[in-house]
mmCIF file as gemmi writes it, N, C-alpha and C atoms, coordinates in Angstrom:
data_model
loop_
_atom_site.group_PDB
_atom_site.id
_atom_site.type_symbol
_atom_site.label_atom_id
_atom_site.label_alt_id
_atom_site.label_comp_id
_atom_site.label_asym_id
_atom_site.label_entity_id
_atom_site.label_seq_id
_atom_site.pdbx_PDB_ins_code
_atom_site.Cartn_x
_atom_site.Cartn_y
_atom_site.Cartn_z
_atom_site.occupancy
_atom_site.B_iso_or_equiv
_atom_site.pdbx_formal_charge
_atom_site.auth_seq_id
_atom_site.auth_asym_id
_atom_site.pdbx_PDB_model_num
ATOM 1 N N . UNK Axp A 1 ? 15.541 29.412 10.248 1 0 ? 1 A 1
ATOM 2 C CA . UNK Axp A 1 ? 15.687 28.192 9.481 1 0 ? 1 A 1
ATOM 3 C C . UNK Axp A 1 ? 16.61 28.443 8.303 1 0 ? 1 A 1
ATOM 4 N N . UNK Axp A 2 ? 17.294 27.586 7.952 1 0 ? 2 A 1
ATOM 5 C CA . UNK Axp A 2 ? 18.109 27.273 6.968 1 0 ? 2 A 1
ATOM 6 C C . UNK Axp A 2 ? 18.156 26.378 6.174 1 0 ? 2 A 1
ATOM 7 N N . UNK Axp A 3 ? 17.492 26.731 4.866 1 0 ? 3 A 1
ATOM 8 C CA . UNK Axp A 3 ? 17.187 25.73 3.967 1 0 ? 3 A 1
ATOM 9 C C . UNK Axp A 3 ? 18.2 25.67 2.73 1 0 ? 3 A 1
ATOM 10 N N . UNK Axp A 4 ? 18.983 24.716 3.018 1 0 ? 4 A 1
ATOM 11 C CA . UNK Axp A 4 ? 19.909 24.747 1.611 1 0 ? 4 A 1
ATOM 12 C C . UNK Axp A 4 ? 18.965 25.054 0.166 1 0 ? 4 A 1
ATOM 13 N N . UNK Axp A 5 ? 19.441 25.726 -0.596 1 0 ? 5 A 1
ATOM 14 C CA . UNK Axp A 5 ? 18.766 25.814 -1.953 1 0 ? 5 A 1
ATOM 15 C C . UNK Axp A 5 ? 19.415 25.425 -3.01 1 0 ? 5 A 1
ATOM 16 N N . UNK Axp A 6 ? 20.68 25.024 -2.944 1 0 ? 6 A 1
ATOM 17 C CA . UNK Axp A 6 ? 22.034 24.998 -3.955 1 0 ? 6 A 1
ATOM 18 C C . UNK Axp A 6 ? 21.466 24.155 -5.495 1 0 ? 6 A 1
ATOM 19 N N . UNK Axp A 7 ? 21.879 24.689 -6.092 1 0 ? 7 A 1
ATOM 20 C CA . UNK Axp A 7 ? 21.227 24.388 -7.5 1 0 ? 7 A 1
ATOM 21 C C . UNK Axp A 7 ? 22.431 23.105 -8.187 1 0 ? 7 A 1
ATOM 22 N N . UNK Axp A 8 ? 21.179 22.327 -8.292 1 0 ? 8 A 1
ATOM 23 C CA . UNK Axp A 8 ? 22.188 20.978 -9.169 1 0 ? 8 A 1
ATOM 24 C C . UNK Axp A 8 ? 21.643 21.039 -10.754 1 0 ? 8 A 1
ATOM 25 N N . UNK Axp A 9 ? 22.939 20.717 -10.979 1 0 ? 9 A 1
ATOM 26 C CA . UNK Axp A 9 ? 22.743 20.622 -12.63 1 0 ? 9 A 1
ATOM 27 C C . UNK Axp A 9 ? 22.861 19.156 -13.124 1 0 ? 9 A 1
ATOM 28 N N . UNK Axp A 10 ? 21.506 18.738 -14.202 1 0 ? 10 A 1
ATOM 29 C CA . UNK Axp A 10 ? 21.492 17.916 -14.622 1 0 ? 10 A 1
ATOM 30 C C . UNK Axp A 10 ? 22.715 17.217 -15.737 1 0 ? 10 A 1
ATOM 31 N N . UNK Axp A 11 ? 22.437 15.95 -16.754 1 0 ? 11 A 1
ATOM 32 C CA . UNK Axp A 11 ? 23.151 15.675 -17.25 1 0 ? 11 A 1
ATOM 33 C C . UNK Axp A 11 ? 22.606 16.69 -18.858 1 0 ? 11 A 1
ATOM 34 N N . UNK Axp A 12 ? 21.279 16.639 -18.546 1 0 ? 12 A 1
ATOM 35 C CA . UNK Axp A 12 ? 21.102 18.244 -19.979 1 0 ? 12 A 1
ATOM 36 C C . UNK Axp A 12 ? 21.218 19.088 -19.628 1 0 ? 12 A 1
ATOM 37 N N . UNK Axp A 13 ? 22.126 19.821 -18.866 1 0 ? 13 A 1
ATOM 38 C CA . UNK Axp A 13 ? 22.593 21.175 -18.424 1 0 ? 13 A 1
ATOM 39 C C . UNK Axp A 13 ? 21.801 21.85 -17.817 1 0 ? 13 A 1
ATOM 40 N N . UNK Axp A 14 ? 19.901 21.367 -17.525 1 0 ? 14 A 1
ATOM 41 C CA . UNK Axp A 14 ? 18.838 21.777 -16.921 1 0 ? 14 A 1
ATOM 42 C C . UNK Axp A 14 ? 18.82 21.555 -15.811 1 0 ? 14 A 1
ATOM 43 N N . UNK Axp A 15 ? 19.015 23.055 -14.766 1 0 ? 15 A 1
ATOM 44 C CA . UNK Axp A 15 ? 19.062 23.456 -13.096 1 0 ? 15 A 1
ATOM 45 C C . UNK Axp A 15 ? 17.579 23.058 -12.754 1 0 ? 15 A 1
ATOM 46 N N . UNK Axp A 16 ? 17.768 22.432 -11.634 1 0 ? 16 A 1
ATOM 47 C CA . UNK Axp A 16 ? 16.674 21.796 -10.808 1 0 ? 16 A 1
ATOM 48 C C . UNK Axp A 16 ? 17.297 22.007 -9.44 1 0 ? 16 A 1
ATOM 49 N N . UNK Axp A 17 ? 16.498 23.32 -8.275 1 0 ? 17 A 1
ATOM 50 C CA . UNK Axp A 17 ? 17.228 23.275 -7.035 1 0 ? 17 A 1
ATOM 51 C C . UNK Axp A 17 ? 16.826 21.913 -6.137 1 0 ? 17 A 1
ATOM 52 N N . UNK Axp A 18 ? 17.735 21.979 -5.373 1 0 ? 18 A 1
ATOM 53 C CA . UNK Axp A 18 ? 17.35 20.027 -4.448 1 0 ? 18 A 1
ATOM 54 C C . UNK Axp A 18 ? 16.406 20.294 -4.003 1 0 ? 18 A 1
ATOM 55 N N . UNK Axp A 19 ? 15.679 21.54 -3.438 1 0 ? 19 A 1
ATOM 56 C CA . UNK Axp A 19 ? 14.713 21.15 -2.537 1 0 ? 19 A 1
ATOM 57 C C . UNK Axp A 19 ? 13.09 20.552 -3.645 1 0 ? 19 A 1
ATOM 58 N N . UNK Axp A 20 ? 13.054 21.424 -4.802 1 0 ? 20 A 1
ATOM 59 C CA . UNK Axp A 20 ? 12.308 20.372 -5.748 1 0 ? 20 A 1
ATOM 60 C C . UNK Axp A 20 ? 12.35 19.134 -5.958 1 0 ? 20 A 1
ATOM 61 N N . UNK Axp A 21 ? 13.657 18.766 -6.174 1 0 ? 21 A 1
ATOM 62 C CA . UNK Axp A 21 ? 14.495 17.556 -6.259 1 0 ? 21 A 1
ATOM 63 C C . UNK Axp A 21 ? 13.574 16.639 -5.368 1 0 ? 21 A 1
ATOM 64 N N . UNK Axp A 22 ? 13.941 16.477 -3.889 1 0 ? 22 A 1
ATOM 65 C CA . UNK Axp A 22 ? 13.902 16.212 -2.724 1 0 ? 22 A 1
ATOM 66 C C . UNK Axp A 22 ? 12.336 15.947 -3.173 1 0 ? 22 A 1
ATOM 67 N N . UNK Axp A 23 ? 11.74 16.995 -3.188 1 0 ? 23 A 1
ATOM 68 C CA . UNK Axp A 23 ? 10.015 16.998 -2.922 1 0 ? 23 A 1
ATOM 69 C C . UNK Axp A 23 ? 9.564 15.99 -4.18 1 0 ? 23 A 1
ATOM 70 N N . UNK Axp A 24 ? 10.072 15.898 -5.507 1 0 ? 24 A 1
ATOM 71 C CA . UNK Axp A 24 ? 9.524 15.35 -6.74 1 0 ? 24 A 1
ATOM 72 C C . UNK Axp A 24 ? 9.665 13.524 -5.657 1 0 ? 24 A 1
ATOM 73 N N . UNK Axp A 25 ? 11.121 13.388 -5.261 1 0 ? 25 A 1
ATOM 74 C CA . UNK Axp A 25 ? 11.775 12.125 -5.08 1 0 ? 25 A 1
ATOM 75 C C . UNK Axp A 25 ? 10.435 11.693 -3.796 1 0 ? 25 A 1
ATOM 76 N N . UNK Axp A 26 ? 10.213 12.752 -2.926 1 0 ? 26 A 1
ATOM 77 C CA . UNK Axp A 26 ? 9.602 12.084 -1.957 1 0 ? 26 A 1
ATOM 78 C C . UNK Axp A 26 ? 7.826 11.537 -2.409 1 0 ? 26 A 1
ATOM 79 N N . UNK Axp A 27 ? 7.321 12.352 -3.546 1 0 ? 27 A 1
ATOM 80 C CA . UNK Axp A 27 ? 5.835 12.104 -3.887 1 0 ? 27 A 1
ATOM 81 C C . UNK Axp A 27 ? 5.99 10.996 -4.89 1 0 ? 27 A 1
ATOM 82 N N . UNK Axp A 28 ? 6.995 10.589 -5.216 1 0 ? 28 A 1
ATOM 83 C CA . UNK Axp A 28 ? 7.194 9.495 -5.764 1 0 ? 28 A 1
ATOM 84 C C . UNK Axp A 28 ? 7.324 8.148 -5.197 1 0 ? 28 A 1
ATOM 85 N N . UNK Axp A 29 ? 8.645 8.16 -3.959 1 0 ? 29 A 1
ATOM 86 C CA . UNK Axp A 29 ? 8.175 7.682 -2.683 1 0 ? 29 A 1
ATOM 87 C C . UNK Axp A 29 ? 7.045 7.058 -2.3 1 0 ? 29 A 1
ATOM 88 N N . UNK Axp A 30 ? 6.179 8.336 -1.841 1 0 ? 30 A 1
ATOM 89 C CA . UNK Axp A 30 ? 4.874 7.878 -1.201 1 0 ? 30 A 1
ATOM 90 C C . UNK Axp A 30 ? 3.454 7.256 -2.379 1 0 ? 30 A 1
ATOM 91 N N . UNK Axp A 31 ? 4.001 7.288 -3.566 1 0 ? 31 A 1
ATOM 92 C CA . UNK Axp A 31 ? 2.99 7.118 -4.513 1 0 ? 31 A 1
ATOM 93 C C . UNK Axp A 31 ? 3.303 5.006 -4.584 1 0 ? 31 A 1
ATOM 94 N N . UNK Axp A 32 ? 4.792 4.805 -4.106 1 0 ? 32 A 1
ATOM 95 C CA . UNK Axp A 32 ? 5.301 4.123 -4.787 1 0 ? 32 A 1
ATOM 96 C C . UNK Axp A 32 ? 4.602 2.504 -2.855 1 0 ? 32 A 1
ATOM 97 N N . UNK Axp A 33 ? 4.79 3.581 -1.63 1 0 ? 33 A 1
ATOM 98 C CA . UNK Axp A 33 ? 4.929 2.962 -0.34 1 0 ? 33 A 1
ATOM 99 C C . UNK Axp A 33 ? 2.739 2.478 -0.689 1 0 ? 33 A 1
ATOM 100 N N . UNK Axp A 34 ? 2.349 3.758 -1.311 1 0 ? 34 A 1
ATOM 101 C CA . UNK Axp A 34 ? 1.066 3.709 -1.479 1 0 ? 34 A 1
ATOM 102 C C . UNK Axp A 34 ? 0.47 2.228 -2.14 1 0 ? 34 A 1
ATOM 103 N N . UNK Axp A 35 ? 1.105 2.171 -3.402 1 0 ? 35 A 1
ATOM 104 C CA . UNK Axp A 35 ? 0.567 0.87 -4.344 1 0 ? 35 A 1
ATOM 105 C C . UNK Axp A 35 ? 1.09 -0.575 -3.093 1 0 ? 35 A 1
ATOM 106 N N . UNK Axp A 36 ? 2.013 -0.061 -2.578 1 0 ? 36 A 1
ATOM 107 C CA . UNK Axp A 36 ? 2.375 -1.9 -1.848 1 0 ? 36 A 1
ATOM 108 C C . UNK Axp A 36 ? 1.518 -1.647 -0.399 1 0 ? 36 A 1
ATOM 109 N N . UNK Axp A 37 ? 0.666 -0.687 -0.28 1 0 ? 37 A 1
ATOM 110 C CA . UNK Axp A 37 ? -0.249 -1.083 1.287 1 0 ? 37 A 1
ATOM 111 C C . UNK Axp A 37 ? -1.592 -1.105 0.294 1 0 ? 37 A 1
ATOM 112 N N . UNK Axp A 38 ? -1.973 -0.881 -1.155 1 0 ? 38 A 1
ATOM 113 C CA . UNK Axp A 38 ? -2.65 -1.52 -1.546 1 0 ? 38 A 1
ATOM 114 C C . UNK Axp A 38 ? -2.531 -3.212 -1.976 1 0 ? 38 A 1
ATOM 115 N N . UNK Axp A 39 ? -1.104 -3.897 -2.563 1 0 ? 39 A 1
ATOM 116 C CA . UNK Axp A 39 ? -1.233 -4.898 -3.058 1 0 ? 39 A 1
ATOM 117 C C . UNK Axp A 39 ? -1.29 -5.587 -1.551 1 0 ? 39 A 1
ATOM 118 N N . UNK Axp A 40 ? -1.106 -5.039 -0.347 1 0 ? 40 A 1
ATOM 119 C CA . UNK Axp A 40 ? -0.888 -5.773 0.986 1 0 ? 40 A 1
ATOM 120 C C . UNK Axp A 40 ? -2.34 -6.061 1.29 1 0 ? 40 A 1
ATOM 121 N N . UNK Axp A 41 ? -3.215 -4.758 1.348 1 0 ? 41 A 1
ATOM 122 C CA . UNK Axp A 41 ? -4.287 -5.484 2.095 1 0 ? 41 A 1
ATOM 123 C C . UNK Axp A 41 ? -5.352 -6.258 0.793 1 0 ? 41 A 1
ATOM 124 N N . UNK Axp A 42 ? -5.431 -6.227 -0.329 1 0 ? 42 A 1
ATOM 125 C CA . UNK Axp A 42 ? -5.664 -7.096 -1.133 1 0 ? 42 A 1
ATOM 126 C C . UNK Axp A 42 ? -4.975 -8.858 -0.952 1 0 ? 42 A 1
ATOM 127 N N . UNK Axp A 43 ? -3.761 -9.109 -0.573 1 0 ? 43 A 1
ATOM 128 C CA . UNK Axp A 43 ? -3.436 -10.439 -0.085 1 0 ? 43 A 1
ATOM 129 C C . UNK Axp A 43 ? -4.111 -10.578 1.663 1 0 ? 43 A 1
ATOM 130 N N . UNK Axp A 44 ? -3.624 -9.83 2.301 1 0 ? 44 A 1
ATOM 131 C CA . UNK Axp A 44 ? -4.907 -10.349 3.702 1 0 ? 44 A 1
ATOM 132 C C . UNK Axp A 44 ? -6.433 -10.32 3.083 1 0 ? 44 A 1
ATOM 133 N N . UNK Axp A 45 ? -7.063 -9.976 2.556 1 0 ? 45 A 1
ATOM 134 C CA . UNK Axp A 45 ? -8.079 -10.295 2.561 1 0 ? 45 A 1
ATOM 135 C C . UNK Axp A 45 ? -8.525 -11.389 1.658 1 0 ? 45 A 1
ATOM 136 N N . UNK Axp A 46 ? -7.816 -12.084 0.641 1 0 ? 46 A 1
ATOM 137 C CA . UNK Axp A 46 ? -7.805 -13.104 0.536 1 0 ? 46 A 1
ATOM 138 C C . UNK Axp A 46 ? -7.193 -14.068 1.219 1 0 ? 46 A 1
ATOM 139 N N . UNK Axp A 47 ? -5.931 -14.542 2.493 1 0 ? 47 A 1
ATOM 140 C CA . UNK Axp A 47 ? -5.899 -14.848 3.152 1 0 ? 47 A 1
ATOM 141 C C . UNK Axp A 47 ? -7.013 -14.887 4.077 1 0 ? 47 A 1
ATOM 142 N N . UNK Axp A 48 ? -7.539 -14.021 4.316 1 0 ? 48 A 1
ATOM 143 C CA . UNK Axp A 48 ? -8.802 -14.056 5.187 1 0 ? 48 A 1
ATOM 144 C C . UNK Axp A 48 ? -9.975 -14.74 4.885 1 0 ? 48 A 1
ATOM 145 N N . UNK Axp A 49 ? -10.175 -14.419 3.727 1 0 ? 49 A 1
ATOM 146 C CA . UNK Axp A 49 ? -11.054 -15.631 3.153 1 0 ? 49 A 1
ATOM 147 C C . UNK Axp A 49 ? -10.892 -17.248 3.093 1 0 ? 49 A 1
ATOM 148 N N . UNK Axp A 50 ? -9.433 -17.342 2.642 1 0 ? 50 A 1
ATOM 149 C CA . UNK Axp A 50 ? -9.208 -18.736 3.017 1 0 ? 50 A 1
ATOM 150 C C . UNK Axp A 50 ? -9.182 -19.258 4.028 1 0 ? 50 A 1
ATOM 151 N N . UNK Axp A 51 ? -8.962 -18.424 5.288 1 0 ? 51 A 1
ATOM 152 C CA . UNK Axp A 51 ? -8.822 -19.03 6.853 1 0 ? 51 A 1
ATOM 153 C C . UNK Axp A 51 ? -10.231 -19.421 7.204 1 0 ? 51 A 1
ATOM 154 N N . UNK Axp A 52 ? -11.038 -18.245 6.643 1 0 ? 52 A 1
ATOM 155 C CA . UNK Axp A 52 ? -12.348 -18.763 7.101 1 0 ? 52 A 1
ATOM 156 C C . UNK Axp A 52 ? -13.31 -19.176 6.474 1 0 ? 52 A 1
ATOM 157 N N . UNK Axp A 53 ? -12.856 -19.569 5.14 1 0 ? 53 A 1
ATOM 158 C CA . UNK Axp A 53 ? -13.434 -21.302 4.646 1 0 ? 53 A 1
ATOM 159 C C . UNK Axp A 53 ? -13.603 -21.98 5.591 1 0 ? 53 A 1
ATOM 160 N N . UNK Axp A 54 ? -14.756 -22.575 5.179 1 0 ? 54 A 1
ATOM 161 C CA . UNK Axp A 54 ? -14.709 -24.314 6.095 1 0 ? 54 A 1
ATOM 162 C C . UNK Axp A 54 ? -13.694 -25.242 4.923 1 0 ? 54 A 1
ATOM 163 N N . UNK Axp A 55 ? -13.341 -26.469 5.342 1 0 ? 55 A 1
ATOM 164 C CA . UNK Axp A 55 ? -12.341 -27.238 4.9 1 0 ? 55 A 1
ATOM 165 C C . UNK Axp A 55 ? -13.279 -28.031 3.747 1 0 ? 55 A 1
ATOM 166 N N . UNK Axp A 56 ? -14.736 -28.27 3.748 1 0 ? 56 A 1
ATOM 167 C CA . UNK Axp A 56 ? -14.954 -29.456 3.187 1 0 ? 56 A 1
ATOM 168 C C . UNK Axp A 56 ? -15.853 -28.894 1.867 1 0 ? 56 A 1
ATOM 169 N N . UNK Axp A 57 ? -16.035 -27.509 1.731 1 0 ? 57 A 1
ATOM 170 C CA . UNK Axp A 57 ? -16.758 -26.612 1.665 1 0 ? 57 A 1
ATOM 171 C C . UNK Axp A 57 ? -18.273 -26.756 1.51 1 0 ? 57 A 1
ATOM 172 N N . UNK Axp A 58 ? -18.525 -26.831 2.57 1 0 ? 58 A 1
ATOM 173 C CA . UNK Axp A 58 ? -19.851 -27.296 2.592 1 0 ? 58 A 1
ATOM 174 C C . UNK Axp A 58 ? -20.222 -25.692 3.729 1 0 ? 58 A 1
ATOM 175 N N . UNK Axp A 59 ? -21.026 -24.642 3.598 1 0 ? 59 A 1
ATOM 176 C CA . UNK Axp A 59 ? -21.718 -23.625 4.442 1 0 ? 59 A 1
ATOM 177 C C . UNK Axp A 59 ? -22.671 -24.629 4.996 1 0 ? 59 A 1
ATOM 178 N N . UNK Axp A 60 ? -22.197 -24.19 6.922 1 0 ? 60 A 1
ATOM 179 C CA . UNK Axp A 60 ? -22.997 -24.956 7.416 1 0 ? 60 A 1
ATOM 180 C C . UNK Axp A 60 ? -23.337 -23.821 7.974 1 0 ? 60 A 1
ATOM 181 N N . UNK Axp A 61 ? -23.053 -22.098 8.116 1 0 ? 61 A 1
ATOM 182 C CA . UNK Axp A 61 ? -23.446 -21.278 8.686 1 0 ? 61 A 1
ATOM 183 C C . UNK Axp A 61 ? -21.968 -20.797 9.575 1 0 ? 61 A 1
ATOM 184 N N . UNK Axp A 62 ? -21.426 -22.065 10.187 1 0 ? 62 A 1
ATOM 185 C CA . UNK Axp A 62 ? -20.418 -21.515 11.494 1 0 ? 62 A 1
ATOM 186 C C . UNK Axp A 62 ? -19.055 -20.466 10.476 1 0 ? 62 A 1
ATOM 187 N N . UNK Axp A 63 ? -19.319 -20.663 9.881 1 0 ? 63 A 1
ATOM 188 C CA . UNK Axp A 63 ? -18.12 -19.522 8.665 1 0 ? 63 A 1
ATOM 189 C C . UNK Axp A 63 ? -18.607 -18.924 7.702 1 0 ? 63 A 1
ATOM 190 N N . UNK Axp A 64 ? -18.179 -17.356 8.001 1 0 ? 64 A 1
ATOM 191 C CA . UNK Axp A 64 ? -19.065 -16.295 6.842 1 0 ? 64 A 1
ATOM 192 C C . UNK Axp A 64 ? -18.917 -16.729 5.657 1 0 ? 64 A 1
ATOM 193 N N . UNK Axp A 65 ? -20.067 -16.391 4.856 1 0 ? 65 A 1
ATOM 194 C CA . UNK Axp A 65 ? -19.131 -16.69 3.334 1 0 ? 65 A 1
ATOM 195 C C . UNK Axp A 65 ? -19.246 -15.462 2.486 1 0 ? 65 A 1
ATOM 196 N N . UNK Axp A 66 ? -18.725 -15.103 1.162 1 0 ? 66 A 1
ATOM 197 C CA . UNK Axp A 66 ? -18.269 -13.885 0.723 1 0 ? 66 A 1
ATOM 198 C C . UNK Axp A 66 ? -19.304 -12.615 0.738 1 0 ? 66 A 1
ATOM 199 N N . UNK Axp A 67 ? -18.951 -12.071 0.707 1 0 ? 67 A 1
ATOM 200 C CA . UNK Axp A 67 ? -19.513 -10.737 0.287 1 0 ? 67 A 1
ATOM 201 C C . UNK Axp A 67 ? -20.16 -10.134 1.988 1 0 ? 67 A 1
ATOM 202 N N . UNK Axp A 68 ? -19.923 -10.84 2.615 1 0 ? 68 A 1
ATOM 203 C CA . UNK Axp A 68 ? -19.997 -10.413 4.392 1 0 ? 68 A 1
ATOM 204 C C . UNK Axp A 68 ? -19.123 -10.159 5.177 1 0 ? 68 A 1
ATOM 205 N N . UNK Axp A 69 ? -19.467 -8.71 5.602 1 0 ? 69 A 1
ATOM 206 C CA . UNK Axp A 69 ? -18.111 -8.373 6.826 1 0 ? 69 A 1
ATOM 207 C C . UNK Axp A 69 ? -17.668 -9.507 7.777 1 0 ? 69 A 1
ATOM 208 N N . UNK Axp A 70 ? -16.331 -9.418 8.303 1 0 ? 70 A 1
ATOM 209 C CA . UNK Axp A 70 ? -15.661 -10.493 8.946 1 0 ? 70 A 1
ATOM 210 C C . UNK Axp A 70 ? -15.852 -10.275 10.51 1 0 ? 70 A 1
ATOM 211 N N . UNK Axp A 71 ? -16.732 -9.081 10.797 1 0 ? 71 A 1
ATOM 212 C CA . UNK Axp A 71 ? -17.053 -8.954 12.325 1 0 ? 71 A 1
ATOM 213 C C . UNK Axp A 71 ? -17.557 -10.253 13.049 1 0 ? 71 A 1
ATOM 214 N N . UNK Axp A 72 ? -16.811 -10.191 14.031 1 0 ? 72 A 1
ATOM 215 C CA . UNK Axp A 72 ? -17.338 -11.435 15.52 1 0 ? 72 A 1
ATOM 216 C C . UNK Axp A 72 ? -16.764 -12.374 14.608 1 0 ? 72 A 1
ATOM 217 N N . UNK Axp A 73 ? -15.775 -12.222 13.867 1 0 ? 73 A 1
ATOM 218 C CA . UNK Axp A 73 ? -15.034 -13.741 13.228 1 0 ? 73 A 1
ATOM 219 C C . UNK Axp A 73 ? -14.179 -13.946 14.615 1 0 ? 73 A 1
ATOM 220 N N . UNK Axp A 74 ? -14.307 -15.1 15.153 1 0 ? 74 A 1
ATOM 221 C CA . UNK Axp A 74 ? -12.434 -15.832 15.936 1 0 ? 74 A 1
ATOM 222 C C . UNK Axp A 74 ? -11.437 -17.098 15.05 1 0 ? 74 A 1
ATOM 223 N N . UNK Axp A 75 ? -10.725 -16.653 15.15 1 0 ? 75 A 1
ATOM 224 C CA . UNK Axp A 75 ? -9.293 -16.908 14.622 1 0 ? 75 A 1
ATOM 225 C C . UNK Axp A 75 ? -8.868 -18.465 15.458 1 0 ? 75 A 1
């Protein structure tokens, strides 16, 4: 294997080799892909809640209401 190591120099004259570089950029990345599959499933599950409101809001039973898993829900 051949791993480039070549040393880049900043704009304060402070060497940082790329493959740090690379690794800082990618956990930043995944910190960053992380927060938007949290703000994602926070909007489906309020979507989900609204689908399975009843319209008039009246619980007649045929639609869960909060704080209950959405199992054997149909769409």
């Amino acid at each position: 294997m051949n791993f480039n190591l070549k040393k880049a120099t900043s704009s304060d004259g402070i060497c940082m080799n790329t493959a740090t570089e690379k690794k800082t950029d990618t956990k930043a990345r995944i910190k960053e892909l992380q927060n938007q599959v949290d703000e994602l499933k926070e909007l489906v599950n309020t979507l989900l809640s609204v689908i399975v409101e009843e319209p008039d809001g009246v619980h007649t039973g045929s639609a869960p209401t909060g704080g209950h898993p959405l199992a054997n829900t149909c769409m």
